[in-house]
DSSP file (Angstrom, degrees, kcal/mol; ACC not computed):
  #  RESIDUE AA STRUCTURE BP1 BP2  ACC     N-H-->O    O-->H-N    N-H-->O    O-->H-N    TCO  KAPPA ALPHA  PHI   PSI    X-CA   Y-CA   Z-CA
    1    1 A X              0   0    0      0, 0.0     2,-0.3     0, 0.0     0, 0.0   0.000 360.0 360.0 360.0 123.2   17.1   -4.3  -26.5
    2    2 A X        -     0   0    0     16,-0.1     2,-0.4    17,-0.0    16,-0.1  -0.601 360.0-127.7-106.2 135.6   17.0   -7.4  -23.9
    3    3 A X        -     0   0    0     14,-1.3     2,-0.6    -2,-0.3    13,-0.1  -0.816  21.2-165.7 -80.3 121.0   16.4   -6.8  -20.3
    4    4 A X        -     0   0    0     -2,-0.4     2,-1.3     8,-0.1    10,-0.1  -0.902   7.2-145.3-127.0 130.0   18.6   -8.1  -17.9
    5    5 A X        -     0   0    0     -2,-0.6    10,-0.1     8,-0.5    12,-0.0  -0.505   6.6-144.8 -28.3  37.2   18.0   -8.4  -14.1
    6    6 A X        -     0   0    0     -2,-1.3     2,-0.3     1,-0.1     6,-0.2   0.233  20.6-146.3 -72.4 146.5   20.6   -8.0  -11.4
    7    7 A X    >   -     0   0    0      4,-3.0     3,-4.0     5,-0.2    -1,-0.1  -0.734  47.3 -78.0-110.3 148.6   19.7  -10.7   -8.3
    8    8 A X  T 3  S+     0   0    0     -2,-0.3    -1,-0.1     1,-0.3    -2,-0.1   0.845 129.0  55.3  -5.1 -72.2   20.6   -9.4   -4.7
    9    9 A X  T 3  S-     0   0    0      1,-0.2    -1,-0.3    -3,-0.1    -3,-0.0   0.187 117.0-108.0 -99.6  43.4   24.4  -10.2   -5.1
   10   10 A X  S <  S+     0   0    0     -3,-4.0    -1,-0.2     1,-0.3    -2,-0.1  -0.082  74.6 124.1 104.9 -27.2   24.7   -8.4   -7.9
   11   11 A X        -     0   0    0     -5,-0.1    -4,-3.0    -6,-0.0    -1,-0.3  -0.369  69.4 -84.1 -67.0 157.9   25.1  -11.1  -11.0
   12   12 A X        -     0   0    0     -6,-0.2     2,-0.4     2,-0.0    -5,-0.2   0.061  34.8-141.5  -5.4 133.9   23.0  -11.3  -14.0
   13   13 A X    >>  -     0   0    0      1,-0.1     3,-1.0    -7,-0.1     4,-0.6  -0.927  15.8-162.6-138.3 123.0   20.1  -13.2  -13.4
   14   14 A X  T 34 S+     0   0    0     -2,-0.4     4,-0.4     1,-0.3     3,-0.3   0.629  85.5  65.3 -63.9 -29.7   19.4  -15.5  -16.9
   15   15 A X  T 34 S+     0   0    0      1,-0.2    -1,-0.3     2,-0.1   -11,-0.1   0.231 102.1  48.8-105.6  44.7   16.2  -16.4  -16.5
   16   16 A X  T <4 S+     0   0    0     -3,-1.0    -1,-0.2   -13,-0.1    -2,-0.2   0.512  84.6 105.3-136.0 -36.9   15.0  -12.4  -16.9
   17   17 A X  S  < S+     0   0    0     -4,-0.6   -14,-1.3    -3,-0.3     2,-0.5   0.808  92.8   4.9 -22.7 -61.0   17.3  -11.8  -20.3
   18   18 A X        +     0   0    0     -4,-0.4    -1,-0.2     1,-0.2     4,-0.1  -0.903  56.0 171.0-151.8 129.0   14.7  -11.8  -22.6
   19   19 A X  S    S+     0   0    0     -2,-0.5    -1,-0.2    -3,-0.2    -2,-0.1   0.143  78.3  72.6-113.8  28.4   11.1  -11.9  -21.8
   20   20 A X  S    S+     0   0    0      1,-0.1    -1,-0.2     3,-0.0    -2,-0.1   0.533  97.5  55.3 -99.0 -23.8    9.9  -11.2  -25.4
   21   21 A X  S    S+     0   0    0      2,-0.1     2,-0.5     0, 0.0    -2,-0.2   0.699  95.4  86.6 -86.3 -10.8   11.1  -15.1  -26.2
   22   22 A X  S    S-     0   0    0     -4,-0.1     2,-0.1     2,-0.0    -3,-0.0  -0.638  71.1-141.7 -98.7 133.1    8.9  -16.6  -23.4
   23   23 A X     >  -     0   0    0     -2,-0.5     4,-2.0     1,-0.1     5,-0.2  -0.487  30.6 -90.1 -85.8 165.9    5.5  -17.4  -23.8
   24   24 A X  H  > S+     0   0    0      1,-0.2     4,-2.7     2,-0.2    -1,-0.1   0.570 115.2  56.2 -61.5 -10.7    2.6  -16.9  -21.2
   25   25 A X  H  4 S+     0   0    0      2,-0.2     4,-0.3     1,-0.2    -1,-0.2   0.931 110.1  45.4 -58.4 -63.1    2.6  -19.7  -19.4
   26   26 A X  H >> S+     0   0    0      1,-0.2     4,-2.8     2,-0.2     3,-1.1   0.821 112.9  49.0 -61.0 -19.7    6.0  -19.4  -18.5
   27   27 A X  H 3X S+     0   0    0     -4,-2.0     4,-2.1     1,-0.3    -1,-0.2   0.969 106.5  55.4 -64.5 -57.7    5.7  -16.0  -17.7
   28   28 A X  H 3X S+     0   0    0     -4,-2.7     4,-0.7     1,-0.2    -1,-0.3   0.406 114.0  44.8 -51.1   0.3    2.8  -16.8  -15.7
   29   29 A X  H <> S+     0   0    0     -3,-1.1     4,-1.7    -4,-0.3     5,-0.3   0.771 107.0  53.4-115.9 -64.4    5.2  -19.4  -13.8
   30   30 A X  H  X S+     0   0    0     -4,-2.8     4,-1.5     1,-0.3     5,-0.2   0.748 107.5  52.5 -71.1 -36.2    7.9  -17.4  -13.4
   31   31 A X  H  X S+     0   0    0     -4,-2.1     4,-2.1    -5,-0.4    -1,-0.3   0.991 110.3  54.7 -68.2 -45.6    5.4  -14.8  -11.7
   32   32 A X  H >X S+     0   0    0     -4,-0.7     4,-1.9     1,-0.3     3,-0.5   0.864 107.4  44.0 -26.6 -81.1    4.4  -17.8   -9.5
   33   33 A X  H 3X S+     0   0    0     -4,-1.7     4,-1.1     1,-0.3     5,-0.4   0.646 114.5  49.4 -63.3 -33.0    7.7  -18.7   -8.2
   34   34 A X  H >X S+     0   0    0     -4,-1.5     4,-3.0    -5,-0.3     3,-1.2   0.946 106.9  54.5 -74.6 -32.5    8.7  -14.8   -7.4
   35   35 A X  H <X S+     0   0    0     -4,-2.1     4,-3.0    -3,-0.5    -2,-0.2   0.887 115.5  39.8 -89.1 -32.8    5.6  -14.2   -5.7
   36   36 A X  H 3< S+     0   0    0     -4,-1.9    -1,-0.3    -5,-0.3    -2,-0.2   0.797 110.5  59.0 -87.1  -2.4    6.5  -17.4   -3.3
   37   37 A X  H XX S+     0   0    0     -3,-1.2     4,-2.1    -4,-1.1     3,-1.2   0.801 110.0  41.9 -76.4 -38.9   10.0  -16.5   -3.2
   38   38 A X  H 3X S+     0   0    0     -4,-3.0     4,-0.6    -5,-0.4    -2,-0.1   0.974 109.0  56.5 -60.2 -50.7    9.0  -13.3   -1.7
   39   39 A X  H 3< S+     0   0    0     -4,-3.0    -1,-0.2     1,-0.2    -2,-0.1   0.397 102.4  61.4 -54.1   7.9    6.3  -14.7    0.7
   40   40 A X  H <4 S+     0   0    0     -3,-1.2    -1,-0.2    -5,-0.1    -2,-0.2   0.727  99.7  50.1 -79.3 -52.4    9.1  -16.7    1.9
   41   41 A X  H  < S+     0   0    0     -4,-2.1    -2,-0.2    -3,-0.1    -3,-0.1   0.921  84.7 118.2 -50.1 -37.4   11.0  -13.5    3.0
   42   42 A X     <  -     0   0    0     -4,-0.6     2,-0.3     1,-0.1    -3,-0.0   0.086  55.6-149.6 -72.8 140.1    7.8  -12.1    4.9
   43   43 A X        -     0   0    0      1,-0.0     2,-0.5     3,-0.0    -1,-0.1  -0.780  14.9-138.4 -85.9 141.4    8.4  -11.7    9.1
   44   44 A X        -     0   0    0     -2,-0.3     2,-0.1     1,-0.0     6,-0.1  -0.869  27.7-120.8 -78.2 124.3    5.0  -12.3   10.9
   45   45 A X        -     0   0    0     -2,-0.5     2,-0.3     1,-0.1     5,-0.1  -0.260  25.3-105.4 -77.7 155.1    5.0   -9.9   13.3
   46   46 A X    >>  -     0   0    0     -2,-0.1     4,-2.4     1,-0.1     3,-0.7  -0.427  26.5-106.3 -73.7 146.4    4.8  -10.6   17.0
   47   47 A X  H 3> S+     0   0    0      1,-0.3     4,-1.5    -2,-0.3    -1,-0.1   0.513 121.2  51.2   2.9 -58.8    1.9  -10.3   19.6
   48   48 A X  H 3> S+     0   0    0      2,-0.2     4,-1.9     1,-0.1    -1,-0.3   0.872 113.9  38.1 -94.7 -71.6    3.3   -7.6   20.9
   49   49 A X  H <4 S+     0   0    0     -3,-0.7    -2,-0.2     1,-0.2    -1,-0.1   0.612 108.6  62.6 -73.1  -3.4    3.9   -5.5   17.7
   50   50 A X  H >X S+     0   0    0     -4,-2.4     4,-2.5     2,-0.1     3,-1.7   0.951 103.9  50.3 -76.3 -45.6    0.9   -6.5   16.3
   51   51 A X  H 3< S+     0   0    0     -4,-1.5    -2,-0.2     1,-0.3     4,-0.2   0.753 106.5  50.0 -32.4 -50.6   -0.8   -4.8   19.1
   52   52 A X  T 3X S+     0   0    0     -4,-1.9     4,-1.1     2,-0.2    -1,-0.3   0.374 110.0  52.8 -88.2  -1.6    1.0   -1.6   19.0
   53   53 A X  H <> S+     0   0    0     -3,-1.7     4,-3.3     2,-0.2     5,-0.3   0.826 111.3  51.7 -77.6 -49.1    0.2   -1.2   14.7
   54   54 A X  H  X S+     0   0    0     -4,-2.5     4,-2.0     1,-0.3     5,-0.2   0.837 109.8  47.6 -69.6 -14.4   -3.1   -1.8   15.8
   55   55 A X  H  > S+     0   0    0     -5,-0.3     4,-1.9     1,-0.2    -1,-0.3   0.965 111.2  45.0 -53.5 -63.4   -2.6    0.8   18.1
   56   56 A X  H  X S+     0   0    0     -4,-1.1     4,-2.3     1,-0.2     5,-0.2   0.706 108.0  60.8 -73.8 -20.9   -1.2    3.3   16.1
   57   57 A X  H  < S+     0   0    0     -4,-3.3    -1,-0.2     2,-0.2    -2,-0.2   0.975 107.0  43.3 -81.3 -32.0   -3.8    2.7   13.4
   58   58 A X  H  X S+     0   0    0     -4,-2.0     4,-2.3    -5,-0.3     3,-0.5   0.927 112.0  54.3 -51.9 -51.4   -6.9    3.6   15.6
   59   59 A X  H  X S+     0   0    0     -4,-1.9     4,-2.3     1,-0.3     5,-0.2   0.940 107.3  44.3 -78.5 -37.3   -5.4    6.3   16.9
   60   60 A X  H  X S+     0   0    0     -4,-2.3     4,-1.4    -5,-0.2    -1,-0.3   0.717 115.4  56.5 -93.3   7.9   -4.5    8.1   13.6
   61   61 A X  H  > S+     0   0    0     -3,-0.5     4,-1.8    -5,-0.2    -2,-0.2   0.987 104.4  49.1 -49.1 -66.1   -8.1    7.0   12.7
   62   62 A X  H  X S+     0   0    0     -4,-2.3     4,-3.5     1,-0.2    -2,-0.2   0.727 113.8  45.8 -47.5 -45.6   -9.3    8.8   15.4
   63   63 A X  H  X S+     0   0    0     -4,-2.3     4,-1.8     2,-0.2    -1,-0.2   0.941 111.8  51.8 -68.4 -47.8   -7.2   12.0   14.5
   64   64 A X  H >X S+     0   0    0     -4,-1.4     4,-1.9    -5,-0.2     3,-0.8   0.944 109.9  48.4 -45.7 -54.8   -8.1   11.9   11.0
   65   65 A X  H 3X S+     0   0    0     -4,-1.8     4,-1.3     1,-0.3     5,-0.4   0.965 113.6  47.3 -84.9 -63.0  -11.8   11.7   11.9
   66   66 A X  H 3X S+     0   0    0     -4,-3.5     4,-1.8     2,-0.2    -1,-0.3   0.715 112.5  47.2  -4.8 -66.9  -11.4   14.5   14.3
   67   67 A X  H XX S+     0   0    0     -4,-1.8     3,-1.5    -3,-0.8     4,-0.8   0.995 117.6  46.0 -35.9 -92.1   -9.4   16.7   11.7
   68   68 A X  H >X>S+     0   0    0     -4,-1.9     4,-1.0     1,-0.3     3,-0.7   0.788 112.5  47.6 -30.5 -90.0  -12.2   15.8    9.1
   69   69 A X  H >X5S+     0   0    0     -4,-1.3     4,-5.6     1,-0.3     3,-0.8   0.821 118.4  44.7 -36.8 -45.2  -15.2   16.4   11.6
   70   70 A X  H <X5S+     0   0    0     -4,-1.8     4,-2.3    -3,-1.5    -1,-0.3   0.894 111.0  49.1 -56.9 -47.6  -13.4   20.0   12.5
   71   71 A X  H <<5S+     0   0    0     -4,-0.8    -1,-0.3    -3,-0.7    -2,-0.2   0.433 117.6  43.5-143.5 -44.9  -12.6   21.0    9.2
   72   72 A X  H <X5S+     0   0    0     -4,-1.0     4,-4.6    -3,-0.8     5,-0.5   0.740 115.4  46.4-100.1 -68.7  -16.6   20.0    8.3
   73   73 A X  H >X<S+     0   0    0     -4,-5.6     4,-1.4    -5,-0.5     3,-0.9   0.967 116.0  45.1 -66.6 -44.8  -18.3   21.8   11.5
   74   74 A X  H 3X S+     0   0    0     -4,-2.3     4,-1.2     1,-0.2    -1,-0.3   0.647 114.5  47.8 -90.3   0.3  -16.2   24.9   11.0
   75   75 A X  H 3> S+     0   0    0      2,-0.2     4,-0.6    -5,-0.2    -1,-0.2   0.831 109.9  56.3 -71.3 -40.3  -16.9   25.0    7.1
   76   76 A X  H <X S+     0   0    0     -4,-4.6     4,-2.0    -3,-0.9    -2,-0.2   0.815 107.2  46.6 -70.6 -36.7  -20.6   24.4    8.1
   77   77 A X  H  X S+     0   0    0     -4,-1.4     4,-2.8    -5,-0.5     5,-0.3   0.912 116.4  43.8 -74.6 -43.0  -20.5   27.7   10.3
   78   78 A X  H  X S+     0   0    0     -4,-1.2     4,-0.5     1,-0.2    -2,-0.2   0.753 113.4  50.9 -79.5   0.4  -18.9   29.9    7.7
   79   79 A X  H  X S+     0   0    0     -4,-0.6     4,-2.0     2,-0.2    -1,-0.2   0.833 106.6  51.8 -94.6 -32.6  -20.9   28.5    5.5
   80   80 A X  H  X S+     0   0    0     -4,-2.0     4,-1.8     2,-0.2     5,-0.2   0.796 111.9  53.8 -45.4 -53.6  -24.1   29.3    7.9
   81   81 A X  H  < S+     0   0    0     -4,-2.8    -1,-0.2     1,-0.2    -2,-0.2   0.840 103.0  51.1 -76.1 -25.2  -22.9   32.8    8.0
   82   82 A X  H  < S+     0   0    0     -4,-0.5    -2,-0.2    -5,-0.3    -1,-0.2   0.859 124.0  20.8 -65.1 -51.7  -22.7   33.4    4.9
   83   83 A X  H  < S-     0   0    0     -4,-2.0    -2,-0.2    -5,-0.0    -3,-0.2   0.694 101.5-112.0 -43.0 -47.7  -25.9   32.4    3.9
   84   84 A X     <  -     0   0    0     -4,-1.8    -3,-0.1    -5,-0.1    -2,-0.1   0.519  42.9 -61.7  66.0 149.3  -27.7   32.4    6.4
   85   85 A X        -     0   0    0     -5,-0.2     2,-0.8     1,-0.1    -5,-0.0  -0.077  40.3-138.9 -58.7 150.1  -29.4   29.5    8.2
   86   86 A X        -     0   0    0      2,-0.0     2,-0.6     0, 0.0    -1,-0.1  -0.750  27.4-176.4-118.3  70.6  -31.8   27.5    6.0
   87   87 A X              0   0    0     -2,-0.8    -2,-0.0     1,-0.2     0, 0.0  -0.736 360.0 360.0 -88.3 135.7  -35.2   26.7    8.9
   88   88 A X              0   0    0     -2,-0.6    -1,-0.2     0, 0.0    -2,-0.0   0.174 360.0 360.0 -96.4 360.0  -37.4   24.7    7.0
């Protein structure tokens, strides 16, 4: 059973048919050339929207680490009560 590809606008794409007849090199080549066709495609983002990812990524740090720390202290009290407090 041969593999075939479909490219963006929809044809056939040849060089995908049959990857059992290619050796590694080419394979390795053929990885080459998609992986720079695709870093061709990539948008750099602007100033301005880099700012506000970096924004949004602190801040749902911040919430996580909150969460986490609540989640922690109030485990640590039920855990206290249950036990009882450990003074060494």
């Amino acid at each position: 059973m041969s593999e075939v590809a479909v490219t963006d606008s929809g044809e056939n794409d040849p060089r995908h048919e049959r990857r059992e007849g290619r050796n590694i090199f080419s394979r390795i080549a053929l990885f080459v050339r998609q992986v720079v066709s695709e870093l061709r495609r990539v948008v750099t983002p602007t100033r301005e929207e880099l700012i506000r990812y970096i924004w949004v990524v602190l801040t749902f740090v911040a919430v996580m680490m909150l969460l986490v720390f609540g989640f922690d202290f109030v485990a640590t009290k039920i855990a206290e009560f249950i036990f009882g407090r450990n003074s060494g």
